[in-house]
N, C-alpha and C positions, 0 to 999 in steps of 0.2 A: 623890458624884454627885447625889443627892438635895436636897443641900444648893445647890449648883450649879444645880440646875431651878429650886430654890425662890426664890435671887437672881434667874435671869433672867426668873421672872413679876414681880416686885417693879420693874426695873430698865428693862422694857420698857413697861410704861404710863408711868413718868413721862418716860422719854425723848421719848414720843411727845407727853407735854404740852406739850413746849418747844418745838414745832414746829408749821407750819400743814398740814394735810394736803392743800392746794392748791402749786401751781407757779407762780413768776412773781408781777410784781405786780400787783396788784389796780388796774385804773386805769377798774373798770366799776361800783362802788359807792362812793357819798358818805352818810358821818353827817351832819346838820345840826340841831345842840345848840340849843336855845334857853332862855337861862338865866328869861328872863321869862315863857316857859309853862311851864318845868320839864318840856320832851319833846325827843324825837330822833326825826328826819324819817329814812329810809333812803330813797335815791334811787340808782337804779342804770338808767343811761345817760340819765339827766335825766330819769326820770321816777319822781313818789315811790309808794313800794312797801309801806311800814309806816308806821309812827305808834309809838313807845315812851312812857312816863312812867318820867322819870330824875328823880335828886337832884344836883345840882351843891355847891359847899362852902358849909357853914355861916360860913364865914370871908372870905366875899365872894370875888371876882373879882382874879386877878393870877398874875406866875409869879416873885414873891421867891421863892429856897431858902428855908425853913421857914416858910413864910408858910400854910402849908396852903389856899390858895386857887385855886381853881380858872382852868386859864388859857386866855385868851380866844385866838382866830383858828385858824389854817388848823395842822393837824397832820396824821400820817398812823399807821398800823397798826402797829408797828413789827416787834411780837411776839405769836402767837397763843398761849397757855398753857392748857390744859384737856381736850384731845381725849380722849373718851372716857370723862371719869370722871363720876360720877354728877351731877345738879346741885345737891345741897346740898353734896357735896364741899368740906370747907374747906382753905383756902391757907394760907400762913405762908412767907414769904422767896420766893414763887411755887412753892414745892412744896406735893405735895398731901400731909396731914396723916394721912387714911386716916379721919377724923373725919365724919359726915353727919349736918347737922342739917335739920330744918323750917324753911319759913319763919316768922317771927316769933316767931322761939325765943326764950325769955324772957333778958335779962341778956346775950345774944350778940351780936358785932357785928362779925364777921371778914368778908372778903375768900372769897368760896363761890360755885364753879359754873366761871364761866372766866376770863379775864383776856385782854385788848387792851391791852396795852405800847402808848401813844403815844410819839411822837416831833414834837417842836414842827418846822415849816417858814419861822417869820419870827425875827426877829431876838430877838425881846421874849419867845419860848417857847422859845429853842433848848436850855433847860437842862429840858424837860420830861419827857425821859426821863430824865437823869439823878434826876430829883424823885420817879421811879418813878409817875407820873400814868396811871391806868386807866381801861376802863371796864371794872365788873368786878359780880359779885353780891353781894345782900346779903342777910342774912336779915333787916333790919328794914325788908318792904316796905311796913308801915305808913308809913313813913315819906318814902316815892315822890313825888313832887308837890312838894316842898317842898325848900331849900336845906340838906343833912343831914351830909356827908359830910366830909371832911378834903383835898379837893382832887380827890379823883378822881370818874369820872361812873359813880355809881351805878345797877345797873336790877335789877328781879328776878330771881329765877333762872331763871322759865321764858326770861323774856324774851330775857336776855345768849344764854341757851345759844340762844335762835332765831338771835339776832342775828350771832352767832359761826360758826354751821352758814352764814348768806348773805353774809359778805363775809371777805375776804382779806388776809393781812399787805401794807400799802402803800395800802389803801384810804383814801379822805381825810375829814378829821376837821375838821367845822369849829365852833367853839363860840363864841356871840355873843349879846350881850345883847338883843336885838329878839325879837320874837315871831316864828316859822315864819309866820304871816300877813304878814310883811313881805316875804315871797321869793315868787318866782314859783311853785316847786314844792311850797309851803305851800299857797298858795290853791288851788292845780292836785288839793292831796290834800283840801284842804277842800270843794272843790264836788263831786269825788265821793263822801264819805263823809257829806254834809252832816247827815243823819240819825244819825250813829254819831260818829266822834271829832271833828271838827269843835267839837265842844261844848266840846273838853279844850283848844282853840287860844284860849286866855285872852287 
């Protein structure tokens, strides 16, 4: 019996990782990637709401199967992974390892915090889930700002778990080479925060 208690604590948080703790899809919140400032606009009902600093692939821009390159245009949420576990929490195969490191733990460089399964929506990304393509945590957030990663869209871990907590599996993903100052809802976050991240819209 005991033993039985002990499985279903074990058996019930990560069940709950494989899921989003919302209903329906998300069609009131938009990512907006920008590989030339190295940030992600969060925009929910067309108007922006945050400002992130991500890492996109050190292996340039594309969606060849092992190309490790991060892939450009329109995607969506597919899968929320992480609910509830701590935010250094590291991942392996998308389960949680029971593992919890620091950010910028020395020599480490796993997949920690939460994970957003995308799914590509044009022709040129439709193998982007299968390529397992994230946004997801890292502990090397020195490394944030800059092109770092193996294909998927890296952010800290305070950050992912904020960003996780405000949108929903089906929320749309869009990643493109231009700067967030090229889009209306860029400029729209830049004139109000003009004193504060504005600075970071390279």
């Amino acid at each position: 019996m005991i033993r039985l208690a002990l499985a279903a604590l074990f058996i019930i948080p990560a069940g709950l990782s494989l899921s989003s703790c919302s209903t329906g899809k998300d069609d009131r919140n938009k990512m907006l990637i920008s590989v030339r400032d190295q940030r992600m606009l969060l925009v929910r009902d067309g108007k922006p709401v945050k400002s992130y600093t991500v890492s996109t692939s050190k292996f340039g821009l594309g969606s060849r199967t092992g190309s490790n390159q991060t892939p450009l245009g329109k995607m969506e949420v597919a899968r929320k992974i992480g609910d509830g576990y701590p935010k250094g929490m590291v991942f392996k195969s998308r389960r949680p390892t029971g593992e919890i490191i620091k950010p910028n733990a020395p020599g480490r460089d796993p997949i920690v915090g939460r994970i957003l399964w995308l799914t590509g929506k044009q022709s040129h990304n439709r193998n982007t889930f299968g390529r397992c393509i994230y946004i997801h945590g890292t502990p090397e957030e020195w490394r944030l700002g800059t092109p770092a990663s193996y294909g998927c869209i890296r952010m800290s871990m305070h950050d992912v778990t904020d960003l996780y907590s405000r949108v929903g599996e089906g929320a749309e993903v869009q990643v493109f080479r231009g700067s967030l100052m090229d889009t209306s809802a860029g400029r729209e976050y830049a004139k109000l925060h003009s004193r504060t991240d504005y600075v970071s819209f390279r």
